[in-house]
N, C-alpha and C positions, 0 to 999 in steps of 0.2 A: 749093512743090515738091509733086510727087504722091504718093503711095505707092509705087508703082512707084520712085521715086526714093531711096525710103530704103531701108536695110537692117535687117531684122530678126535678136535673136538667139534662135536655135532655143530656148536650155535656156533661159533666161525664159521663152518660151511654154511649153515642157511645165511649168516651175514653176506658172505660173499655171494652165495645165488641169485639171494634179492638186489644185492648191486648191479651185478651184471643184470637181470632182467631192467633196472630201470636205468641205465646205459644204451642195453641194447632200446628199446621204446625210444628214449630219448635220440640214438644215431636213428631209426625207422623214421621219427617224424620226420628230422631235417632235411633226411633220404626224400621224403614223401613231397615237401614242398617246394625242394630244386624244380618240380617239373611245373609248377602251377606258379611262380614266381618270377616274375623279369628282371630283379634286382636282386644283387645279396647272395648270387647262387655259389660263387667261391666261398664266401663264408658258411652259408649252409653246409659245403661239401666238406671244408674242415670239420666244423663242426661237429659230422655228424661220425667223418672219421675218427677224430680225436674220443668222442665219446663211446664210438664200439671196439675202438683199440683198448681201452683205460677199461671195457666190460671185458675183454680178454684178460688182459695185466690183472686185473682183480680178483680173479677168480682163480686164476695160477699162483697168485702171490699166497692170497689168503688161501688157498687151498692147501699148500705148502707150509705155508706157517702155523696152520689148523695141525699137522702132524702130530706134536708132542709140546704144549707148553707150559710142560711142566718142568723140561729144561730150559738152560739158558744158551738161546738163539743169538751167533753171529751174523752180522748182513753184511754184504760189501755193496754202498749206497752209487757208486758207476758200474755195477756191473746191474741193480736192482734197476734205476734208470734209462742204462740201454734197453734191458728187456722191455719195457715200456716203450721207448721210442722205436723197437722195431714190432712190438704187436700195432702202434699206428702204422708203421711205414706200409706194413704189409694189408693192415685192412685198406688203407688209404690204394692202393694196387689193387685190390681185390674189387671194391666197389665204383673203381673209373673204369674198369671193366664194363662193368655194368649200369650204371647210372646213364640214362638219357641217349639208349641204342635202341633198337631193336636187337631183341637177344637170340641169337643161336646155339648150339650145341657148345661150342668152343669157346664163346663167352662164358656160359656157364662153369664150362669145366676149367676155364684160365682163371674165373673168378671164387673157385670152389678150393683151388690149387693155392692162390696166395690165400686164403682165411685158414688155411691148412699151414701153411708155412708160419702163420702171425702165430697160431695154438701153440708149434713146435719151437721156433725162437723164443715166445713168451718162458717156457717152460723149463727149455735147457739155461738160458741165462736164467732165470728167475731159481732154481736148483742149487747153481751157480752163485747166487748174488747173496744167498743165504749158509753159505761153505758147506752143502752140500755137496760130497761126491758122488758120482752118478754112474752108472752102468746098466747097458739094455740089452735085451734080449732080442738078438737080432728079430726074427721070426715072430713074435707079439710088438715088436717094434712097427715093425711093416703092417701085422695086421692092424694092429691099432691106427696106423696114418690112414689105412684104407678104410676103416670104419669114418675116420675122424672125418675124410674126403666124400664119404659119402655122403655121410649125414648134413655135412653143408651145400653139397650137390643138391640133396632132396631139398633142403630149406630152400636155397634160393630159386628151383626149379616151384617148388609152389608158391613164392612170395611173388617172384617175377613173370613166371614164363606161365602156370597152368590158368587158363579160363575158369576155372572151378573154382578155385581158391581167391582169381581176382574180380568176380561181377558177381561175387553173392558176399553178403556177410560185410558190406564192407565196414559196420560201425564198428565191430571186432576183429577188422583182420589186422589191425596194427600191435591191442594186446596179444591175439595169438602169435604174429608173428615172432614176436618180440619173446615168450617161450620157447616158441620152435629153435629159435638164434638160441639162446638160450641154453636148450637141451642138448646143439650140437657142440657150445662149447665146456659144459659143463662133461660132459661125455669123454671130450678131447682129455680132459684135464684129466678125469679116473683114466681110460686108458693110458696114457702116458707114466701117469704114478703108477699103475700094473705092472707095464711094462720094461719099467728100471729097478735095479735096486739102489742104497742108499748107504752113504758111511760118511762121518762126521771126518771135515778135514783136521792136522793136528794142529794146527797154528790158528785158534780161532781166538779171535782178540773178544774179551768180555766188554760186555754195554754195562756204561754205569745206570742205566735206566730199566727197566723191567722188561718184557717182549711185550707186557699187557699193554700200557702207556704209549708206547711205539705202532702199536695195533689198532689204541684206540685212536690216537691221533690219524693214521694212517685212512683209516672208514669216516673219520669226520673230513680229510680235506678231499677223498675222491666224491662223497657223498655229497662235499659242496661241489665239487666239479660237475657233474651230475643235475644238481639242482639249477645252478647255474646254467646249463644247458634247457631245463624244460623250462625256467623261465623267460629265457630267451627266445626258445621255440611260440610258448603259450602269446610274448612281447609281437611277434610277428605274424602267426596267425591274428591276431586281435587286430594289428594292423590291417591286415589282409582283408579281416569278416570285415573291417569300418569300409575300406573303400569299395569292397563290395554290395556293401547295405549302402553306402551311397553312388556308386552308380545304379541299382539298383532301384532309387527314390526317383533318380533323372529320367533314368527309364520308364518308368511308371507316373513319372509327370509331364514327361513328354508324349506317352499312349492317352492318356485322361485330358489333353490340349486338346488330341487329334483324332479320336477315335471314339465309339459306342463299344466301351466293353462290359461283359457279362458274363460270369463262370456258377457254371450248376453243376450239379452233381449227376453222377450215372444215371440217376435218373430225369433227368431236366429238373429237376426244384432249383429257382436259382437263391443262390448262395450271398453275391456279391451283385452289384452293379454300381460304375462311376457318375459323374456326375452328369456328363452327355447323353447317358442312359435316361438319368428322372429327367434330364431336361428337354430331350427329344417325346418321349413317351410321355411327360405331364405325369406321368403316377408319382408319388412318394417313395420312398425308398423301403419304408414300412408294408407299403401296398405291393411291392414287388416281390421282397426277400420270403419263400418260403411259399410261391406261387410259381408255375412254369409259364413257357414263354403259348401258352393257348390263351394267358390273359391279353395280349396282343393281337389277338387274329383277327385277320380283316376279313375271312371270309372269301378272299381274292384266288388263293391257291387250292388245288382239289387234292384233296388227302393223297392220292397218289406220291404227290411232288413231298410232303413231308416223312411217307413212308420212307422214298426213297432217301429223305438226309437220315433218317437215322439208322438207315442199314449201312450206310457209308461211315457216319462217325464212329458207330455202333464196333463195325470188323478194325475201330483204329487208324483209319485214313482219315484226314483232312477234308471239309466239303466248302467248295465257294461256291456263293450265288446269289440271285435278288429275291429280296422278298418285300414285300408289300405288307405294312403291321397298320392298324390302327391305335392311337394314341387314346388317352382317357378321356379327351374331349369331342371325342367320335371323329376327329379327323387323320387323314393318311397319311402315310411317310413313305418315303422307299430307302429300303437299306443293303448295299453291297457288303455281303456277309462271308466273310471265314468262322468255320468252328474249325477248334482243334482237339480232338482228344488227350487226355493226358494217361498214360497206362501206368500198373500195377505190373511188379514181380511176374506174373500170371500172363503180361500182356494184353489186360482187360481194361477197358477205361474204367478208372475212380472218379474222373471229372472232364467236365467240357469250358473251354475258356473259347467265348464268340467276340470276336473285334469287326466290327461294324463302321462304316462310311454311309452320311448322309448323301441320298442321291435321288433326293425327291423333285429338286432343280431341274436333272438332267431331263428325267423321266417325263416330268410338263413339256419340255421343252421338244422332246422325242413327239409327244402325242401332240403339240401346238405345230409342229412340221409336217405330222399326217396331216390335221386340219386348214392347214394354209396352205396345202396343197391343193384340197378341194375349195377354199377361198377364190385362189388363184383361179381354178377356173372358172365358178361363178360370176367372177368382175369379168372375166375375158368373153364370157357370153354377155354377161349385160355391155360391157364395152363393145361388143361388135355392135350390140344393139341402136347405140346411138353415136356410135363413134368416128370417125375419116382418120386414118392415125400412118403417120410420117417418123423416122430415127436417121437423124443426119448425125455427121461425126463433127468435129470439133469447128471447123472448117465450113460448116453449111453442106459439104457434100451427103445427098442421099443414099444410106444404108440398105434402108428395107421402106415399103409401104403394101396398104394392106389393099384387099379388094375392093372397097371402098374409093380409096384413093384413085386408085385406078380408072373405077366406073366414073366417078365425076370430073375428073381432069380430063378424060377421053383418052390418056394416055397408055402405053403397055408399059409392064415392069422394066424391060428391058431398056425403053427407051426414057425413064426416071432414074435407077439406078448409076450414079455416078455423077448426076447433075445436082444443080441445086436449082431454087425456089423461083429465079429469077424465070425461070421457063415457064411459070405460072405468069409472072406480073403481066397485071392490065393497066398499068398506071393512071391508074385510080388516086392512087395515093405519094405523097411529092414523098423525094430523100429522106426530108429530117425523119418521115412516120417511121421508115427501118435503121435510121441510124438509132435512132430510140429506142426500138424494139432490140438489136443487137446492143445497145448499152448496156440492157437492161438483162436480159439471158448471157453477157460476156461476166456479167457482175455474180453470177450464180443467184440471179434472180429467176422467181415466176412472170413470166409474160402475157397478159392476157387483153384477147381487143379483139374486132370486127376486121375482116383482111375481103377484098375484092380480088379474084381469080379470076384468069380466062382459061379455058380449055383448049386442047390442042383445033376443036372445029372452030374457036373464035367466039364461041357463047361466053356470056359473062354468070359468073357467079359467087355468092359471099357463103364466108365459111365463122364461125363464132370461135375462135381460137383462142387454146391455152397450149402455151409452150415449156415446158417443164426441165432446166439443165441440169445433169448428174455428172458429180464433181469428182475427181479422182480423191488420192490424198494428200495430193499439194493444195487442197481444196480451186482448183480451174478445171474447166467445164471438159469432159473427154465427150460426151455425145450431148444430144436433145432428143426430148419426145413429140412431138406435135398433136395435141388430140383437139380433131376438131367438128364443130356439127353445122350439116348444111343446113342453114339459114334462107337459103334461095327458096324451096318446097318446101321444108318444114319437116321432109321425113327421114326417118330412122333406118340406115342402110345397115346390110350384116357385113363384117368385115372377117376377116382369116386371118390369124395371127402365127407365125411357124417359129418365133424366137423362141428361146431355151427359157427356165425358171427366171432365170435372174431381170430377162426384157418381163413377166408378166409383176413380179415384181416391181420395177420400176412401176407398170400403169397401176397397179394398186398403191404406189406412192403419189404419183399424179393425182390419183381418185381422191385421197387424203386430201390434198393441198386447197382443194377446192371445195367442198364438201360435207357434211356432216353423215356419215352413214352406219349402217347400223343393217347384219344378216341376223334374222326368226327363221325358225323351225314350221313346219307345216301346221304347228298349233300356237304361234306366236311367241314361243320360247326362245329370248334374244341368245345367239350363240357367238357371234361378234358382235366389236363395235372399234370407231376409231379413236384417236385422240382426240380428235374432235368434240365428238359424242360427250366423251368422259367431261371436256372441258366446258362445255357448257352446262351439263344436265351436275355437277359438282361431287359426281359418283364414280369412282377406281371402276377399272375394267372387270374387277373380279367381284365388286357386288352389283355386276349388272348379270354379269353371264348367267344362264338358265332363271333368269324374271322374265316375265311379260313389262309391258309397255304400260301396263298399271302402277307401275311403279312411277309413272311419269305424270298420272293422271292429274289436273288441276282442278277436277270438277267443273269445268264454264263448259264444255260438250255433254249432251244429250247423250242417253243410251240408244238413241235411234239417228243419233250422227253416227258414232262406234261400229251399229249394224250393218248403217248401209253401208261406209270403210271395208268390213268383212265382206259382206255381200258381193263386192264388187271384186276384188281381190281375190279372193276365194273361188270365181267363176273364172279365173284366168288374166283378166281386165287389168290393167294400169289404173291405179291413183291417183289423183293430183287433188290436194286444197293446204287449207292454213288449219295449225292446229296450236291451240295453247298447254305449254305442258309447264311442269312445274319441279323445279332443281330441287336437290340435299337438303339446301340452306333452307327452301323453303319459296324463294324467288321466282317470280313467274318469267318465261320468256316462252316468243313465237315461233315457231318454223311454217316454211314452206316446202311440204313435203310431197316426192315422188315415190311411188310404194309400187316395184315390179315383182308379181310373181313369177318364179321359177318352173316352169312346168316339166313334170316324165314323162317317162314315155306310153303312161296310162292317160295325160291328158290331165293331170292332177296337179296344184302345186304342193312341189316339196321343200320349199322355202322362199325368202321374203329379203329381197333387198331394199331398202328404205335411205333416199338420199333426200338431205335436206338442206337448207339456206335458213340461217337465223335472218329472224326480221323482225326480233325483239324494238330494235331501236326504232322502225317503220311506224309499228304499232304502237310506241309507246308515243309516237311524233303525233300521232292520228289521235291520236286522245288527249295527248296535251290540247293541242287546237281545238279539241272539241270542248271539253271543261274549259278551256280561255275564252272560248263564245261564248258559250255559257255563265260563264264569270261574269265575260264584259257587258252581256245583256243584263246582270242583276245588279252589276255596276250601277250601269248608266241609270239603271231604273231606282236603283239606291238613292242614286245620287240625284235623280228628279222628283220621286217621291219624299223620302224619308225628311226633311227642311220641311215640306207643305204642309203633313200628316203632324206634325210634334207642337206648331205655334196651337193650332184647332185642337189637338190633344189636351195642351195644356188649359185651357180654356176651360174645357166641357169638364174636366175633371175637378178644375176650381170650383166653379158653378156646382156640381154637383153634389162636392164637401159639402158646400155654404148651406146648398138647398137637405142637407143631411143632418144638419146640426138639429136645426128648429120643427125639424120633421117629428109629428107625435105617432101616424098613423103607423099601425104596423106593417101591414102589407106595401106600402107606396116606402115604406124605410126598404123594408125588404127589394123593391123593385130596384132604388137609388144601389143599392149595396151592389146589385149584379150589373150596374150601367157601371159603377165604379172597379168591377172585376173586369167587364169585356174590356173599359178603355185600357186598365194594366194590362191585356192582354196584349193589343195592341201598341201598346209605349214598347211592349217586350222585343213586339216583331219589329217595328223601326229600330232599337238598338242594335239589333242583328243587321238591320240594312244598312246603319252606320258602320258596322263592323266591315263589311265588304265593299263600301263604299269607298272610307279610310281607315284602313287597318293601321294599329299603331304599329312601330316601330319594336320589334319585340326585344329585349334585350336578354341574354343568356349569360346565366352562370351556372358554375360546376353544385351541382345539388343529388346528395341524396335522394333518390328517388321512392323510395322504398318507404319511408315515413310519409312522404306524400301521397303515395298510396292505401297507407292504412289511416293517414286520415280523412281520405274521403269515406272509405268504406264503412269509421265509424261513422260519419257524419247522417249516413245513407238504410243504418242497421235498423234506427227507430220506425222508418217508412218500409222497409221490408218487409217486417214483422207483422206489420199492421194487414201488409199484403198478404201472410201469409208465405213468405220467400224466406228462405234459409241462404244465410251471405255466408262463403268463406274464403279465406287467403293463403295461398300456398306460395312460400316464397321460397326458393333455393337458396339463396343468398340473402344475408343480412342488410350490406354496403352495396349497392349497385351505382356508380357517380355517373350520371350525364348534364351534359350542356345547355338548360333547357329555363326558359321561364315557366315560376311554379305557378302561379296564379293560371297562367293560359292551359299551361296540364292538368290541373285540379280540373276545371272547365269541360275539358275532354273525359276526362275519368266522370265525374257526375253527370254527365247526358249519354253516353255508353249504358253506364250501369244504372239509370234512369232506365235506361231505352232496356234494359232486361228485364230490371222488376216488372214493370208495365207490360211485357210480354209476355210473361206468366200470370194471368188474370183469377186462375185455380193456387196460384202457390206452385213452389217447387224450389230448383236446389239453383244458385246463381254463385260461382267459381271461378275468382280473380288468382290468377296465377303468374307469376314473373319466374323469367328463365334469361340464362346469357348463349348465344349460337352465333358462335362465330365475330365475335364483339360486337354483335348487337344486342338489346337487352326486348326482350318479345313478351308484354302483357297482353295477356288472354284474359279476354272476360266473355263466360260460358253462360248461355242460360239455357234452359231444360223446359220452353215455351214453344208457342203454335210454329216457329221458324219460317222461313221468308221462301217463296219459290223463285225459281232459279230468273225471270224474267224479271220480278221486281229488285230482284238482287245486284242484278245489272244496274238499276237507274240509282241505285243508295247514295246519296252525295246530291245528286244532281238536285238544283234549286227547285222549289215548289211541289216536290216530290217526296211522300212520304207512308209509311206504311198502317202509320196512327189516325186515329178520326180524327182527331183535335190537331194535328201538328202542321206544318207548311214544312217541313224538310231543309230549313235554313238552320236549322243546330246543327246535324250532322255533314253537313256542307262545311258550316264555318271550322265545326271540330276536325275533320280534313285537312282541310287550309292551316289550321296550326299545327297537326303535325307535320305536314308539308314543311311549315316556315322551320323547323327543330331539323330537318332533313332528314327527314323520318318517312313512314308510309303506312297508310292501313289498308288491310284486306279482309274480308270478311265469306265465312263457310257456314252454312246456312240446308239445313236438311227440315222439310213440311214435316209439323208433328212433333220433331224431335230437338228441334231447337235451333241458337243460332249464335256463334264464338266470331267477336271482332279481336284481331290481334296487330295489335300496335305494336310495330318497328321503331327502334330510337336507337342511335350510334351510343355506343356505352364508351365511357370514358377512363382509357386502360393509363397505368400506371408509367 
């Protein structure tokens, strides 16, 4: 019978179509992830075979068996089985064709050719396997394979090979594919039923079983086979997305270690920024998102330069380059920058991802190499200015010497060059002075002393030398420098220097070693300084640059010392004196400074070299001795008045009581009363002169200071008042512990803040303050009184000397001398009119 003559049932075909489409999907994934997979790709590749073979087998079988079941169906279950194992053999041929080539013409059609042959094996065994006997029509035989061939031709030509079908669409191109497969095999199946006709064989053995039960069982175990399959699939992709999301994490926590990233959108609003981002830029992360990057401008770049990045990121390319942002605390960065566009379908950026390197480092250090180039030769002028300068090598032999050299040795380059120093001696000076001197520069030491020369005509002359050894990095000496000033005249010869960076270098290392120095600007604006500088004055190099030299100021120089410093400078002139300036901490120390103008070539200075010599400890030797004279004269004088004055004291004061008692008159009571206050007055001032006479032995222990200060202040509140003064206490700190007798501190606290109320004669504000700097603990006591001018300010301490009508100047003397004995110090700032703050130094006592 023909086909035509049988009846098919509809819901079997559509059972069997939806098989096969989730067969075929299911072989497409597995197909899909051989190529994105480095393990597992045999298994995938069965896989994906055995599941689009078993979508062939299925759709022939049930197709077939869909015929007429309303009779009773024979199957032969090795004839049902082979057809199954060759619609695998053959897809399994078909798709190693194709899988993981580049595909050409003949691939396609060798792989078009077997998915042709699995349709036609599936179909004739499967006909077969069910005791169908078969017959075809040559001519619809043929046409039908060549449809059958096509139509898998077309599939796998758009699954595989066309551009069209594989870079667009791709969330859907594995369902579609997956009908396209589909349609070619379900195609194959009707033409081939057209194509044959049909006749029941005679010998069909009956199933004790129904064909339905057979059927059903049949779509439950392919259906598991199937399911099987896409959970396996679903098992490995999931594997897949995990190690992808996690390298993916690595990746993105290894850019957010190393890098400033940023992503906005097509229009710059940014979107995202990491953590190098808030923490370069100081913004919040709230302050960024939803702002563009114009909240960062410094200002530095001229529009131009940002039109052109976004006409670059804008067409899709890539842009690197420096930019220069300011951060939220007004200060600059520099950041070496990639943006990258990210495009749209369209080729249009949707977004900008900027990965950014800090390279604010480089950039100082770029513009610190321009500057130290003109450094460089600033010292190499002021060095010719005062300098005779020699470079021997390791050896003592002479490398280079400059015109200098030259002029005062009487010699020519030529005839120095190769020699050494011995062609100067005048022997002057015995062996041991240069074995000494070579001890001492062999050891990568500084060398410095007085040397007697003769010149090639026999003259004698001395030169004031410093020899300066530069060390390889075995750290042993590879040259020397010799920078020396003639001492014989006294004057300053110009010297020519022809070495490269690295010789001008060295003498700007020399300059150091010896030194204190420090380049201003034509308006005083400090633009270097050395380590020196920083080391003494207790300020980093970076909060000196662009200050003046007021920053150093101590207050002990006049505004008409300062002038005439300018004045003199300023006309061209050399400087020379002593000046007192005053450290971070707060510390005074001395220099002896030389201040050379720079002059152009208008005759103008355009900056200010400044070299100096501490001479702190000089200064501080000169005024020990001088308060020790002073001392020892109140001494001696303590010590021969104060015994004579106290027997007669005590006398006149006896007598006085006595004659006080029986006293009726008022006035003459009255008169006894003020002979009994002068003589207290006096017993007061011999106590003091016993005090510096024989000062006790003070003994120290660890004491809160900070209650001993609030009780003198109350002690002190009811006499304020009275004065009309407002007392008050600002104390940082609760606990401040130092090493101190309390009785001698209270002492010092109540004649200070004595000495303020009493300064304020109108009333006013008086302002004890304790602070800790540096581990020392600094009480201020402020008053808001007539204040002291700068001359009498100088003599405060000193014995007999004082600013009060009534006073002799032996309180504030003695009160010195104990903080002195605490190892302590007071200094006192002092402005006419506006007042006048003693601040006592005391070592605080850390944990």
């Amino acid at each position: 019978m023909t086909i035509s003559e049988l009846t098919s049932n509809p819901f079997m075909i559509l059972i069997a179509i939806v098989l096969t489409i989730m067969s075929s999907y299911t072989a497409l994934d597995l197909f899909t992830l051989i190529a994105s997979s480095k393990r597992n790709k045999r298994f995938l590749f069965l896989g994906g075979t055995f599941s689009f073979g078993i979508g062939i087998w299925v759709m022939n079988f049930l197709g077939m068996l869909a015929i007429d079941l309303d009779r009773t169906i024979a199957y032969d279950v090795p004839l049902t089985l082979l057809s199954m194992v060759f619609g695998i053999f053959f897809t399994g041929l078909a798709f190693y064709t194709i899988i993981g080539r580049k595909l050409h013409g003949a691939q396609l059609f060798t792989g078009s050719m077997f998915l042709t042959v699995a349709v036609i094996s599936v179909h004739v065994f499967g006909m077969y396997g069910i005791q169908l006997k078969i017959n075809y029509d040559l001519v619809i035989f043929l046409v039908s394979i060549a449809l059958i061939f096509g139509s898998f031709l077309f599939s796998l030509w758009m699954l595989f090979s066309s551009n069209v079908f594989t870079y667009t669409n791709q969330v859907w191109l594995k369902p579609i594919s997956s009908l396209i497969i589909t349609g070619a095999i379900v195609e194959g199946h009707f033409l081939l039923m057209r194509a044959s006709t049909h006749s029941q064989a005679n010998n069909i053995v009956q199933p004790n079983s129904s064909p339905e039960i057979f059927i059903l069982f049949l779509v439950l175990i392919v259906a598991l086979f199937i399911l099987t399959g896409l959970i396996g699939t679903s098992a490995i992709i999931s594997k897949k997305l995990a190690h992808s999301d996690s390298n993916l994490k690595d990746i993105t926590s290894a850019l957010d270690a190393s890098s400033i990233v940023a992503i906005t959108d097509e229009k710059g609003i940014i979107t995202f920024v990491n953590k190098r981002f808030i923490e370069i830029s100081g913004y919040e992360e709230h302050e960024l998102l939803g702002q563009n990057h114009n909240i960062l401008n410094s200002g530095y770049h001229p529009s131009d330069f940002f039109k052109n990045l976004w006409k670059t990121i804008g067409s899709g390319e890539i842009w690197k380059g420096e930019i220069r942002n300011k951060a939220k605390n007004g200060s600059y960065y520099w950041v070496d920058t990639t943006i990258v566009p990210f495009l749209n379908r369209k080729g249009k950026p949707y977004q900008f991802v900027s990965i950014r390197s800090d390279i604010t480092n480089r950039k100082l250090a770029e513009e610190n190499v321009i500057n130290t180039l003109k450094d460089i030769k600033d010292i190499k002028f002021a060095l010719d200015q005062s300098s005779i300068v020699a470079i021997t090598d390791q050896k003592g032999a002479i490398t280079y010497v400059n015109d200098k050299f030259c002029e005062i040795s009487k010699y020519s380059e030529e005839e120095l060059i190769g020699q050494d120093h011995k062609l100067l001696n005048s022997n002057h000076h015995p062996k041991e002075f240069f074995k000494e001197l070579w001890k001492t520069i062999g050891s990568g030491e500084v060398w410095k002393g007085e040397i007697c020369n003769r010149a090639k005509d026999g003259s004698i002359y001395w030169v004031d030398t410093t020899i300066v050894p530069f060390l390889n990095e075995k750290g042993k000496p590879y040259q020397y420098i010799a920078i020396r000033t003639d001492i014989t005249t006294r004057k300053k010869t110009k010297e020519q220097l022809k070495n490269a960076l690295k010789e001008m270098t060295d003498f700007k290392f020399a300059l150091d070693q010896s030194a204190i120095v420090a380049f201003t600007d034509e308006k005083g604006i400090i633009t270097s300084v050395n380590d020196n500088f920083c080391e003494i004055s207790k300020y980093s190099r970076e909060e000196l640059i662009g200050q003046d030299h007021r920053i150093l100021n101590s207050g002990t120089h006049s505004k008409e010392f300062f002038k005439e410093l300018w004045r003199t400078i300023g006309t061209g002139h050399v400087w020379k004196g002593e000046i007192q300036n005053r450290a971070k901490d707060g510390s005074i120390y001395w220099v002896d400074t030389t201040i050379v103008p720079f002059i152009n070539e208008n005759g103008k200075p355009y900056q200010y070299i400044a070299i100096r010599n501490d001479i702190t400890e000089r200064k501080r030797t000169e005024e020990i001795i001088h308060r020790q004279d002073k001392l020892a004269a109140v001494g001696q004088l303590a010590a021969g008045v104060a015994h004579e004055i106290r027997n007669p004291l005590t006398s006149m004061r006896g007598y006085t009581e006595f004659l006080s008692l029986d006293e009726t008159d008022p006035q003459r009571k009255e008169f006894l009363d003020i002979i009994l206050d002068e003589i207290e007055r006096v017993n007061n001032i011999v106590e003091e002169f016993m005090v510096l006479a024989k000062p006790k032995a003070i003994e120290l222990e660890e004491k809160n200071i900070i209650p001993v200060i609030k009780n003198v202040v109350s002690m002190l509140e009811f006499e304020a008042r009275k004065r009309n003064v407002r007392l008050h206490l600002e104390c940082q700190e609760e606990i401040i512990q130092v090493e101190c007798d309390e009785n001698r501190l209270k002492q010092v606290f109540l004649n200070f803040i004595k000495n303020g109320i009493e300064a304020m004669p109108n009333g006013g504000d008086l302002i004890v303050r304790t602070s800790i700097n540096n581990q020392n603990v600094q009480i201020s006591i402020q008053d808001t009184g007539v204040g002291i001018s700068e001359e009498k300010l100088k003599k405060l301490g000193e014995p007999f000397y004082t600013t009060k009508k009534n006073g002799n100047g032996l309180g504030l003397m003695v009160s010195f001398k104990i903080i002195e004995s605490h190892n302590g110090r007071v200094y006192v700032e002092s402005e006419l009119n506006k007042g006048t703050t003693f601040n006592i130094l005391l070592p605080a006592k850390t944990a």
